[in-house]
N, C-alpha and C positions, 0 to 999 in steps of 0.2 A: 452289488458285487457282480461283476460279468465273470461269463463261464471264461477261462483261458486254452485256447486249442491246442488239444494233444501235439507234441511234436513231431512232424512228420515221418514216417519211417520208409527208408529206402526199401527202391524198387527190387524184389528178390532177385529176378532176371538179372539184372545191374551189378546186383551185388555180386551173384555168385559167377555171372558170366567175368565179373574183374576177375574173381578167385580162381577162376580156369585159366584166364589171361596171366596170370601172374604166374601161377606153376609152370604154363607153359616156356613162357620167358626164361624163370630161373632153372629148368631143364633143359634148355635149348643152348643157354649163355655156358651153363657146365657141359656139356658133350662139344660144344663150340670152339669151348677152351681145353678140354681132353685131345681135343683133336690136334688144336695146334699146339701142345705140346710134345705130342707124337709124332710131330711133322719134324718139327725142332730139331726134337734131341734122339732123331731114326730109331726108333725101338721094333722089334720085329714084330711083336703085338702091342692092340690096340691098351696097355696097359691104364694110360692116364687119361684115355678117354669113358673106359669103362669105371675107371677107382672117380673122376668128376664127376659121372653123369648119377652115378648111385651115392654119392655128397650133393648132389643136386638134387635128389631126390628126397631125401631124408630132408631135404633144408624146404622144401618145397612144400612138403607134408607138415614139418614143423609150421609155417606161417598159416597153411590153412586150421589147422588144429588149436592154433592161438590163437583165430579170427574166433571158430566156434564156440570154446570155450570162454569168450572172453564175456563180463557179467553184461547184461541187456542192462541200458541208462532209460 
């Protein structure tokens, strides 16, 4: 019987640099969209930039949070 080789496990770097790429994305994509909807619809503050970019954040935190948590295969 031959040995069978472990399955390879990704590079950390890789990994967690995606995990930084993505938060950043989905914080940038919500203050992106806060912004032009307070272009939009003229609000005197930045209201629906600020109420997207902290929904983007919470959403941002939730996807890395369910990366670490999730069971090792």
């Amino acid at each position: 019987m031959r040995n069978q080789p472990s399955p390879k496990q990704p590079n950390p770097f890789l990994k967690y640099g995606n995990l930084a790429m993505q938060m950043g994305l989905v914080i940038g994509l919500g203050a992106w969209g806060g912004k032009k909807l307070d272009i939009h619809y003229h609000t005197s503050k930045p209201y629906y930039t600020i109420c997207l970019s902290l929904f983007a954040i919470g959403m941002a935190l939730y996807l890395v949070l369910k990366d670490f948590i999730k069971p090792k295969k």
